[in-house]
N, C-alpha and C positions, 0 to 999 in steps of 0.2 A: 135333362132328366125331367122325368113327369112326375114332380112332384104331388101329392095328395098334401092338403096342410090338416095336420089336427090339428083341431079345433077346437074338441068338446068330448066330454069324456063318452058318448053313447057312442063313438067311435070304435072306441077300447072295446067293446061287443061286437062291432063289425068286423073288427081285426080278430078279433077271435074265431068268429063262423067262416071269414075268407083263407083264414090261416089251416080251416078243414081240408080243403081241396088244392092251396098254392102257399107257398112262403110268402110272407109282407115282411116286409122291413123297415123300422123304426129308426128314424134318424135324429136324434135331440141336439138341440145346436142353441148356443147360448150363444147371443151381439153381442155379449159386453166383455168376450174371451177371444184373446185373440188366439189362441191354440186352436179354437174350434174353428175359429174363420178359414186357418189353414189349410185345416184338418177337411171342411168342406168343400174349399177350391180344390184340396187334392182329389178329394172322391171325386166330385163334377167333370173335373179336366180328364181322367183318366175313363170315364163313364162310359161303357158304349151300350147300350140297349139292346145289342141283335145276339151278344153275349148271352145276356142273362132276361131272360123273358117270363112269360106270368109270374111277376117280381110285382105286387103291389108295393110302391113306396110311398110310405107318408115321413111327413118333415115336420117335426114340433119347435117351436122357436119357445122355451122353457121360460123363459124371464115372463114373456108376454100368457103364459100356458103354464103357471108352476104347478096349479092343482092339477093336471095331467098329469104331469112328469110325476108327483106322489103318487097318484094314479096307477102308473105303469109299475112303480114299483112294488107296488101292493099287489095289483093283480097278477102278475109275471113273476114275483119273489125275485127282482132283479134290484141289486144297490143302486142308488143314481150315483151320475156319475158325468161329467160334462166336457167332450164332444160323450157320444155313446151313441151307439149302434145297435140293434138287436134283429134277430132274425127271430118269428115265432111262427111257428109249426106246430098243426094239431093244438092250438090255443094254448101254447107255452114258448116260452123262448128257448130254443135250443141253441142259441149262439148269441154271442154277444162280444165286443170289444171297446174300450173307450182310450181317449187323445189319441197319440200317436201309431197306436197299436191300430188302429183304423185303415183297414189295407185296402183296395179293390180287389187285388190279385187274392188274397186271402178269401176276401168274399164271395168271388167268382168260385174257388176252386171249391168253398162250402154249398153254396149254392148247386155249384153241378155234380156235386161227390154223387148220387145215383146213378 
């Protein structure tokens, strides 16, 4: 996966203007959980790229990024929540899912519903 890292909140604006013309998706993933390590090995291993294309993905590591992640929730009106997922479109989130509920297949089929 090619991930993007956030970083820093001026991001949170870029995601937003990118999110005009393709879907990005937000990946929040906490070290110190092991649900979410899971939760990531499963995304990664099942990942194929030729799938799912002009998919901006960024990856927030939230311990290290907490002011982000309040961030995201503010700006997105989305609860945190830790593994979590979001897809935003038109500079909102139109999907989202967190632990388990964390699918590829799910994501895939949202991503290409057009």
């Amino acid at each position: 996966m090619n991930w993007i890292p956030l970083i820093n909140e001026d991001q949170l604006l870029e995601i937003k203007q990118v999110s005009q013309e393709q879907p990005v998706m937000i990946f929040k993933h906490s070290t110190s959980c092991s649900i979410s390590a899971m939760v990531l090995d499963r995304l990664e291993r099942k990942w194929c790229g030729d799938e799912i294309r002009d998919l901006s993905i960024y990856f927030l590591d939230l311990l290290r990024y907490r002011r982000i992640s309040d961030q995201i929730s503010i700006d997105f009106d989305v609860r945190h929540e830790s593994p979590q997922l979001l897809v935003v479109e038109g500079g909102s989130v139109t999907y989202h899912d967190s632990h388990f509920g964390i699918d590829y297949q799910m994501l895939l089929a949202y991503i290409q519903k057009d």
